[in-house]
N, C-alpha and C positions, 0 to 999 in steps of 0.2 A: 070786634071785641077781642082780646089778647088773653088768650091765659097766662096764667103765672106757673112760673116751675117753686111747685112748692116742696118742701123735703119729702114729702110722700114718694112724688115723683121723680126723684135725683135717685132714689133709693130702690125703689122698683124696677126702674130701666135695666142701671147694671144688671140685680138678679135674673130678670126675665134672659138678659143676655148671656148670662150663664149658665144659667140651665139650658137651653140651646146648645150650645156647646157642648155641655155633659150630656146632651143628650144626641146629637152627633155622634161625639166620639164611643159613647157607647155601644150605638147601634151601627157602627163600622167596626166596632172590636170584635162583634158577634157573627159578622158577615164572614170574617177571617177564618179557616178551619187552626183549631188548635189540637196536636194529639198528646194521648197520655204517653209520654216515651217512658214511664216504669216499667209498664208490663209488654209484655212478648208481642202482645196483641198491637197497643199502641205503637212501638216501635217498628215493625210491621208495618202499619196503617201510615205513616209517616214518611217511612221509604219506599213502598206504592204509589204514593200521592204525588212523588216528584216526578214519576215517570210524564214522559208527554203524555197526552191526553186521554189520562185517568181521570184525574178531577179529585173530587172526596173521595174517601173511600173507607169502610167500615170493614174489617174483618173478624170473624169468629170462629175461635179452637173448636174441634170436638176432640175430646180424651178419652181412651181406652179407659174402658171402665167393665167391670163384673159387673154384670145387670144385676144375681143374686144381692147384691153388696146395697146396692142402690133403691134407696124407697121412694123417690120420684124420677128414675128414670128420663121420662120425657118431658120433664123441667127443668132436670138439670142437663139435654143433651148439647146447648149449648152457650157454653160458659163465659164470660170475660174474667176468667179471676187466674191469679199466680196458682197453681196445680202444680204436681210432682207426676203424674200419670203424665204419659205418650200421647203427645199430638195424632193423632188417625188421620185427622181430615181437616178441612179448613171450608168455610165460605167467604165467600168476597165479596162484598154489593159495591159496582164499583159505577158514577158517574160516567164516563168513558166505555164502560162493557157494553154500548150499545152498538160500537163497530168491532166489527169481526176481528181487526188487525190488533186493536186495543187488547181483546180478551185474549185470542192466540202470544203476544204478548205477556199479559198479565200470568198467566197457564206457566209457560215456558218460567219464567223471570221465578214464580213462586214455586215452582218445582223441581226446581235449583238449589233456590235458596233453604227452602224446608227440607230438600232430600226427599221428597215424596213425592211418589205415584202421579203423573195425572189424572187418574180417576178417581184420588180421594179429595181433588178439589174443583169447589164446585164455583163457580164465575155469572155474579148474575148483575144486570143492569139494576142501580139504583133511580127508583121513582124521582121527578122532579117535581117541586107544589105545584109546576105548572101543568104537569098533563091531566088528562082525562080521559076518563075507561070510555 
């Protein structure tokens, strides 16, 4: 017995085909890291990520701040926003900081570039969804 290609079916194909597709391309756009280069942070995070093996990488300002000044203090110690207050310290969670030579690396290259102290930055390996505690 033969089926027939009725307009139902001429018509469905392609779509189902295309959504496939958009749906591809979407979930390879999100596999890609993309950063925010407005802010200090994102720019930063962007030129970290090209170093050899960094990987992703996420960083966060801490700002001098008056604690008097401040009514959530330990909410607000670490920020992503445009601020006019002094960078203090920095964290890094970086893909790559799980070898010594990467973080030693990463240390040097951002305390250079910030002008700052190695011990107000702090360098730590980023979780992957794959491991387990």
């Amino acid at each position: 017995m033969e089926k027939k290609w009725t307009k139902l079916n001429i018509i469905l194909i392609p779509i189902a085909v295309l959504a496939f597709i958009a749906y591809i391309s979407v979930t390879s756009d999100a596999s890609s890291e993309r950063y925010d280069t407005v802010t200090a942070e994102g720019r930063l995070e962007q030129a970290l990520s090209e170093i050899e093996g960094v990987g992703k990488v996420k960083v966060y300002f801490h700002y001098d701040e008056n604690p008097s000044n401040s009514e959530e203090t330990l909410s607000n110690y670490f920020r992503s926003s445009n601020n006019t207050n002094t960078v203090s310290g920095l964290l890094i969670v970086s893909e790559g900081a799980k070898d010594p030579k990467v973080q030693r690396q990463l240390l040097e290259t951002i305390s250079k570039v910030m002008e700052m102290p190695a011990h107000r930055i702090m360098i730590v390996p980023m979780e992957s969804k794959g491991d387990e505690k």
